[in-house]
N, C-alpha and C positions, 0 to 999 in steps of 0.2 A: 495651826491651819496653814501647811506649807502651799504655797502657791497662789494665795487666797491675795495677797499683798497690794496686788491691783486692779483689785476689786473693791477694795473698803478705802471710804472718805478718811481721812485721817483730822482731818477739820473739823471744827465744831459744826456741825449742819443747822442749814436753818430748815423750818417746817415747808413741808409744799405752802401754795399758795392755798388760801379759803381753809387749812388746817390750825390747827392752835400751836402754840410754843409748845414742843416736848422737850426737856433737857436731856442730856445724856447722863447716866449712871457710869458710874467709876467702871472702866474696863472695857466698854463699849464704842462699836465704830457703826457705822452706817455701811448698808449696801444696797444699792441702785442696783435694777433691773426693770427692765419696762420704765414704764410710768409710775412706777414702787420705788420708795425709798424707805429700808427696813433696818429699824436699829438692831443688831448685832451684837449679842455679849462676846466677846474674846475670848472665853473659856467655852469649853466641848459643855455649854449646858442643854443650849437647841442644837438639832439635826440642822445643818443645810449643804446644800452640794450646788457649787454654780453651775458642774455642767448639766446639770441637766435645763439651765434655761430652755434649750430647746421642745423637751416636754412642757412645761409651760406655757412655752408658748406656741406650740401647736391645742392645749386643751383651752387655750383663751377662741384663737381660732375657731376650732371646733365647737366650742359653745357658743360662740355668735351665730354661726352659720344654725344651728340647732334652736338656737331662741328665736331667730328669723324667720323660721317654719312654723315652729309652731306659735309663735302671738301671731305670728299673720291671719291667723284663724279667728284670734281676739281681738282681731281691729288693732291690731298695735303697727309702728312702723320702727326698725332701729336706726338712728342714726349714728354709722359711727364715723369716727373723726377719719379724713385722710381719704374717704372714699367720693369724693367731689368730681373724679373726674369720670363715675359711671353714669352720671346726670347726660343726656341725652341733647336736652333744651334746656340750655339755660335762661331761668324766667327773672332771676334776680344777684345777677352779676353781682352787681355793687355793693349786695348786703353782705356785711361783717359780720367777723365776732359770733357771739352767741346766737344773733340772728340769722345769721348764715347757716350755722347748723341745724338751727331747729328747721329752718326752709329747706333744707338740703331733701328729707325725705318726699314734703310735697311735691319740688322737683321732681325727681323721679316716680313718683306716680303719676306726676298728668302728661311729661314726657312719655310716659306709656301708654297713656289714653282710658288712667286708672280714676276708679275714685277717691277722692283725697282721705286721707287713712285719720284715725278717728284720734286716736293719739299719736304724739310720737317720742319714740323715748331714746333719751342723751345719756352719755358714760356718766359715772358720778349722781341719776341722780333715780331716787326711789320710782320704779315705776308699780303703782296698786297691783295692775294685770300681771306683773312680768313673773317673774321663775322664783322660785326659791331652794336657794342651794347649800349644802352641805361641804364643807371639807372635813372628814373626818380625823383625818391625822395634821393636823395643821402646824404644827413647829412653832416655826417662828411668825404664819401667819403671811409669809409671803404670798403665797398659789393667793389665796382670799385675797387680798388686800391688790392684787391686778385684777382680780377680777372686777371688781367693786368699779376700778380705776380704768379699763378697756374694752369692759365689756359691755353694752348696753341693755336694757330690757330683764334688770333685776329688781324684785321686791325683796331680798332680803340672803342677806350671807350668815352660815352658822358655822364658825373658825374652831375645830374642836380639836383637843389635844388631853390626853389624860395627868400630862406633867404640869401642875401648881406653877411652874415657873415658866413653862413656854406659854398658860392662857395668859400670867399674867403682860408676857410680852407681849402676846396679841393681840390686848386690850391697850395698850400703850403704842402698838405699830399702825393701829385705826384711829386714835386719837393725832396719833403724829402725822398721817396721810388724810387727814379730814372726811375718815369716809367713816366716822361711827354711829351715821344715820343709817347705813347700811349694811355693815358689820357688826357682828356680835359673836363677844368670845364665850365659849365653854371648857370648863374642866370637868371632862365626863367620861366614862367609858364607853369609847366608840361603838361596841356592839349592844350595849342598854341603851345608847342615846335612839342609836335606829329601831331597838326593839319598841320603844316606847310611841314611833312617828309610823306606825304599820297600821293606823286608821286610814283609812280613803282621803277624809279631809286634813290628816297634817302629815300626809307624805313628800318629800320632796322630788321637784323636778329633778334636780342634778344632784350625785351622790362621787366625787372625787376621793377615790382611794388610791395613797403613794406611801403604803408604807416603809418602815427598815426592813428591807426582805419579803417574805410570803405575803399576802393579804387574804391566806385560805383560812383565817377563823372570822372573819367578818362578811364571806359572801354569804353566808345566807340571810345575815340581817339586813343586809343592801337588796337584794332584789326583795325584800317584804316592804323595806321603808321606800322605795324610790314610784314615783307614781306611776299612773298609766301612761306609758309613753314615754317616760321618762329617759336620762342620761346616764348612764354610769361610766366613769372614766378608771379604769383600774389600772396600776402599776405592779409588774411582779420583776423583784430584783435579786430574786435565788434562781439564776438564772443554771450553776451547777446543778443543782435538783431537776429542774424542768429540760435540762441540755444529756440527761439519762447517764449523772456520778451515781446518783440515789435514787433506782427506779422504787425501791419499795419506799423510800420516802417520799418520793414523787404523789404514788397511790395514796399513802395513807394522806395525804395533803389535799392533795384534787382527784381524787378519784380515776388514776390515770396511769400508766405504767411506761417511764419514758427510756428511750434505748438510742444509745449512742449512733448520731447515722450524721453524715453531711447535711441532712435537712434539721439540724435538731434546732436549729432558732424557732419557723414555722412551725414546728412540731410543738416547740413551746406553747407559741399563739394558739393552734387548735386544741391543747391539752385547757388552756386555764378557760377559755370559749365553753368545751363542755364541762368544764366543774359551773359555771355558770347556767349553762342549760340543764343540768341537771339539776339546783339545788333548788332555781325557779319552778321545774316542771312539779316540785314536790306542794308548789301552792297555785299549779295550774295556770303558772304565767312562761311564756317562751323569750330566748330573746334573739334580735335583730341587729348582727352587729353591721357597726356606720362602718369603720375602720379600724384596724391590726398592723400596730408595726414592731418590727424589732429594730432596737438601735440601740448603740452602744454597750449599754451593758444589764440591758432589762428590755421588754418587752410594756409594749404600751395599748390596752384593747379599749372601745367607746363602742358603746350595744346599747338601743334600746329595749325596753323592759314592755311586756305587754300580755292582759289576762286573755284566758281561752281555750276552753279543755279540750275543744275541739282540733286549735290547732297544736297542743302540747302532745296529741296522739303520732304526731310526725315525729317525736324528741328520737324513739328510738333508731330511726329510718334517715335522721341528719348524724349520728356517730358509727362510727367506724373504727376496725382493729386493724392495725397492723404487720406484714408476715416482710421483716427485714433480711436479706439473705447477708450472714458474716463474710463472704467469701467475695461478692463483684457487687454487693450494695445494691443490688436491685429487692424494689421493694412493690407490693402488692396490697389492697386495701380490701378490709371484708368489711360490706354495711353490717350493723346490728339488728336492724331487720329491714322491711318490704314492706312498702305500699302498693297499691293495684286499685285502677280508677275501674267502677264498675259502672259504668253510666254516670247518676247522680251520687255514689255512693263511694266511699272508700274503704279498702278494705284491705288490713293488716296482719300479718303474719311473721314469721320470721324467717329470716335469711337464711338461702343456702351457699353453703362450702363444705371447707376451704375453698379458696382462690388459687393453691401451690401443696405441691404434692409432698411426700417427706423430705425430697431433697430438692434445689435448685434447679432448677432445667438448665440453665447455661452454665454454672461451674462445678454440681454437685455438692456442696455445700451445705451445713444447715441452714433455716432457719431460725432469728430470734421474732417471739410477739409481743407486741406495745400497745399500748389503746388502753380504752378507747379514748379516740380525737376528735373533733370536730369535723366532719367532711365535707358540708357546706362552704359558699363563698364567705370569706373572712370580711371583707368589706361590702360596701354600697357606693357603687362605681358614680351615679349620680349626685349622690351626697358629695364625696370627696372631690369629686370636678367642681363643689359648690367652693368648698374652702379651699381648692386649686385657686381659683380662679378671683376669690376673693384678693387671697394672699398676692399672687401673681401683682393685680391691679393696685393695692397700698401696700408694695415693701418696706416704704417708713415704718410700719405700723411693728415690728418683727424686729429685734437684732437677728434672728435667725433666719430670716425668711428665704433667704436663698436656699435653706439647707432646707425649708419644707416643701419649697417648691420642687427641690429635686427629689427628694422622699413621696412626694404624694405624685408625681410626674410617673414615678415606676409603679407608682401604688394603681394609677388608672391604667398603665401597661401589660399590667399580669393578667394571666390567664385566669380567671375570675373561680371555673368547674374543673380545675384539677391541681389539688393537694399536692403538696409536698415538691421536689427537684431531686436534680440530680447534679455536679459539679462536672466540670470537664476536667479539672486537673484530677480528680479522685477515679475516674474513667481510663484516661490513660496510666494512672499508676496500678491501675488493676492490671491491665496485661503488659506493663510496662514498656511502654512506647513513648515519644515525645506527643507534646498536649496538642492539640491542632487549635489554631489560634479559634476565637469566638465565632465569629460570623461566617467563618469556613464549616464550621460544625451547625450553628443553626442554620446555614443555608442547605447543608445537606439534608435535614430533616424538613424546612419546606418546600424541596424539590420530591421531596418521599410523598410529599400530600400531607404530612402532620403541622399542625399548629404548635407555636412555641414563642416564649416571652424568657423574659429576666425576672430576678426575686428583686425588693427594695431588701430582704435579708440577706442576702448573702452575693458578693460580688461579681463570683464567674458561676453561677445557679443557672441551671435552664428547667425551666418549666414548660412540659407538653404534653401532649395528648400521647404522644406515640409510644407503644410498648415495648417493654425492655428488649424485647428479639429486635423491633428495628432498630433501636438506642445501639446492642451490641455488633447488629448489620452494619452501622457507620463506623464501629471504631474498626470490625475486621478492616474493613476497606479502605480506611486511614492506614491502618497499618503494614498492609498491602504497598502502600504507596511509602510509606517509613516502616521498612522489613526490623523485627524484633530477632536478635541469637534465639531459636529454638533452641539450642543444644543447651542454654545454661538454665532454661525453666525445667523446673520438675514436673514432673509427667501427673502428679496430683495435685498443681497449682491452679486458682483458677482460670489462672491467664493460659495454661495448655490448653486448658478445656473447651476455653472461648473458644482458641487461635483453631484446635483443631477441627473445627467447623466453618463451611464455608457460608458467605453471606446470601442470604437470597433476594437481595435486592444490590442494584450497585449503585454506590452511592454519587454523588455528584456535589460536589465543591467548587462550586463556582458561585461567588460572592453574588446576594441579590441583593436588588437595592432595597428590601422589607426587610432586610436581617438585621440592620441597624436601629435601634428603636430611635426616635425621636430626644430622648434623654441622652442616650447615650451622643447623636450628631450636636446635639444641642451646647455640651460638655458640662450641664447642670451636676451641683454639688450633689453627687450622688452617696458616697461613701466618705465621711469626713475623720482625714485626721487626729490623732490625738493631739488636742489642744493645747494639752501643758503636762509636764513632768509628774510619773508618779497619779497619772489620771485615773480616775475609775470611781470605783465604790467607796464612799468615806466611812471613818470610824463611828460607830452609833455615839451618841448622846450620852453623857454620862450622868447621872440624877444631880451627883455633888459638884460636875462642871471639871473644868482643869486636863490637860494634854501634856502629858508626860514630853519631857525633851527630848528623851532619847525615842521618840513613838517611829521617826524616819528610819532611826537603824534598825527597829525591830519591823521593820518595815520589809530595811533588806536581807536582815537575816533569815528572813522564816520566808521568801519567796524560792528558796532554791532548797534542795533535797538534803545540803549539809549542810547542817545550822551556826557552825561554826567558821563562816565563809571569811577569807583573807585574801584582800586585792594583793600582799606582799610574798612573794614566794619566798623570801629569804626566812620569813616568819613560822615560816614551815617545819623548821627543824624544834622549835620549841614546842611541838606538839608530842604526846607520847605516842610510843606504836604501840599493833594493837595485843601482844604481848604481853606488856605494860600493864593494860588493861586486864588481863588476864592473869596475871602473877606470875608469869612466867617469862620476865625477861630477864636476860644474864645482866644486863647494862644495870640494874637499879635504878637509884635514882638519878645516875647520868642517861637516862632514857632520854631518845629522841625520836624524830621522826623515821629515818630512816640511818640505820648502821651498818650499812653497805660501804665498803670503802670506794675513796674517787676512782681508781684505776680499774675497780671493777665495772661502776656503772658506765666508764667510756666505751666498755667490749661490747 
């Protein structure tokens, strides 16, 4: 577990507080996160990855703000800790301790001139009314065991894993964190456990899926087991599949065809969106997604689930194909089909096209197609200002919370009704000119009349309304002003093809003060660094435990195209040529690398 090293207690640990003695087992360290302290075997037996703290604890987030809305309905009120200073009137200063918190909620309700809320419910401890949630792939039991621990307005956690040896950790990580009133572990298979809770009365509110890689054989038992209105939080970390290496894999996975283009994070998010709305529509439930992000090296989506045949006759009229031009990257979207309001009535047909003709209008070019997507808003701009704003107001609450403020900051800045971006460096290398810095180029496009925002996926991404003819108007006209050698493009490039056309609008680069978003003057953690060496995706889990010593080197062997890699050039001559390999070298066995003499390779 290289890199892991300061991360994990090296100390005997003692239990939280109000938890019982756990001892540690031979090989075992502890690791803190949150308000979680989780014992850790040393050997590859459970999955865990620190970085992705950050998904954790944006889905902690996310499910307060989600448990918030809906007990408020049940009379419930949550108390969470740290949020003291959105009290208005303060009615009882001086009360401590436990009593402070439980008064915390009244405060803010008669500060608001509310009525005092019937129950109120604290982290840690069983609420009757509250939520009842699932982790289907729980490991080691962490994700559960904060929830338990931060989150308030729970009746009951189901911590499931199929490995004999991660439930029994997670009946030993609930016991060690004092929360096994509320915790419970299983050894089941994740897609029986949910087939088995598809009754009305034992579905759960919250259904948490992070698997190793795809989680495309478990959605359709999630949108059966998750209730009306419920949460589903999904992780997809085959992000090669969904990024268009393996479009026929892609399909056979989520029903979706994905093609290599500068938006392919987003394209992600809207590909696993409709394997989702499709596999619900097949039991006449839609769903609602809160919020979509990509980050680091997976994609993170949170949709509510909800029945209604009426509105499932939309499913086909929210997806969309496709038409990527290989040549200048401009791309075109076909709905799958058409609604038409007819008075009191609606009325459904299908869509007409194409959108783009055999070839490209600006470069001549083919066409590639992908789909279908999602083409609806990926978020709920109100929701996510909720847990903006939460987060914003208790950053203690978060290691990460700067990074989610800055993530959910661009997430309330994007263009909510138009799919997909474009890059500016992928723009200028198409007709090969220098890049025009950012706000020079969106300010041309809102001096044009079009709207336009930034991605939270992708760093120099512009999102807008405006269509590719005015998109290619601003670059002629950049380029106009940064002249390209015509003489060295080929006359069948697409950059000739652009250039040979003149722009019919002139553009205007003059810096506005809207071109700047808020995130961006703010200088909020937008795009974060890699954290530590060797970061990324870890090794899965291995049944019998244990990490080969040598796992680093085959680490760096196999990341580069020749498997036999040598930082020493001297090392070099011990290798055979390729002769050698071939039976046909005069040398034998004084074969080397190269048998070119010194004085020739000086000419």
């Amino acid at each position: 577990m290289d890199g892991f090293d300061s991360l994990f207690n090296p100390a005997p640990p003692e239990a939280p507080a109000g938890g019982p003695a756990v001892g540690l087992l031979p090989g075992e360290t502890v690791v803190k996160e949150g308000k979680a302290s989780i014992l850790f075997p040393s050997a590859n037996e459970v999955f865990y990855n620190p970085v992705q703290e950050f998904n954790r604890d944006l889905t902690c987030a996310v499910i307060t703000e989600f448990a918030r809305e809906v007990l408020a309905e049940r009379g419930v009120q949550l108390a969470v800790p740290g949020e003291k200073e959105r009290v208005v009137v303060s009615l009882a200063e001086e009360a401590g301790g436990q009593e402070g918190q439980e008064g915390q909620a009244e405060q803010v309700e008669e500060a608001n001139g509310a009525e005092e809320p019937a129950v109120v419910a604290a982290v840690g401890e069983k609420c009757e009314l509250g939520l009842r949630v699932l982790e289907a792939l729980a490991a080691s039991g962490l994700r559960s065991v904060r929830f338990a621990l931060e989150v308030p307005g729970l009746q009951s956690i189901t911590a499931n894993d199929f490995s004999a040896k991660a439930a029994a950790l997670i009946g030993r990580n609930a016991e060690f964190n004092g929360v096994g009133h509320l915790l419970r572990a299983s050894c089941r298979d994740a897609s029986m456990l949910m087939y088995e809770m598809r009754g009305k009365k034992e579905r759960y509110d919250v259904i948490d899926l992070d698997p190793y890689g795809s989680p495309a054989c478990f959605l359709d038992a999630a949108v059966q087991a998750v209730g009306e209105g419920g949460l589903l939080c999904i992780t997809c970390t085959d992000m090669a599949v969904m990024a268009g290496n393996s479009g026929e894999t892609c399909y056979s996975k989520y029903g979706s065809v994905s093609i290599k283009a500068k938006y392919c994070h987003e394209m992600a998010l809207r590909i696993i969106l409709h394997s989702l709305d499709q596999r619900a529509a097949v039991y006449q439930r839609y769903i609602q997604p809160l919020l979509s992000v990509s980050v680091d090296f997976y994609v993170r989506v949170f949709v509510r689930v909800f029945t209604g045949q009426a509105t499932v006759k939309n499913s086909a009229s929210k997806q969309a194909l496709i038409y990527n031009c290989v040549g200048c990257g401009s791309f075109h979207l076909q709905r799958m089909g058409r609604r038409t309001s007819d008075g009191k009535h609606m009325k459904y047909s299908a869509a007409t096209g194409p959108p783009v003709g055999p070839e490209c209008e600006h470069c001549g070019q083919r066409h590639q197609m992908g789909g279908p997507l999602w083409a609806e808003p990926i978020h709920d701009s109100a929701f996510v200002q909720k847990v903006l704003s939460a987060v914003s107001g208790n950053p203690s609450r978060f290691g990460t919370s700067k990074r989610i403020e800055g993530v959910l900051s661009m997430v309330t800045e994007e263009l909510e009704d138009v799919p997909l971006y474009y890059t500016v460096d992928n723009l200028s290398s198409t007709i090969h000119c220098n890049t025009p810095p950012l706000l020079q180029f969106r300010s041309a496009l809102l001096h044009a009349g079009h709207r336009v925002s930034l991605s939270h996926a992708c760093k120099n991404a512009i999102k807008t309304d405006a269509p590719p003819a005015a998109i290619w108007d601003v670059m002629r006209c950049w380029e106009k002003m940064n002249p390209v050698k015509r003489e060295k493009l080929s006359a069948t490039s697409p950059a000739f093809r652009i250039l040979s056309s003149e722009p019919s609008l002139q553009a205007c680069f003059t810096v506005r003060p809207d071109a700047n978003p808020q995130s961006r003057k703010r200088h909020l953690t937008r795009f974060q660094e890699n954290p530590q060496a060797f970061w990324g995706p870890k090794a899965r889990a291995k049944s019998g435990g244990g990490i080969a010593s040598d796992l680093q080197d085959k680490r760096k062997k196999f990341q580069n195209k020749r498997k036999n890699q040598t930082s020493d050039s001297s090392q070099l001559k011990s290798f055979p040529c390729k002769k050698f390999r071939q039976g046909s070298c005069s040398h034998g066995d004084s074969c080397c690398y190269s048998h070119e003499p010194e004085e020739q390779k000086t000419d």
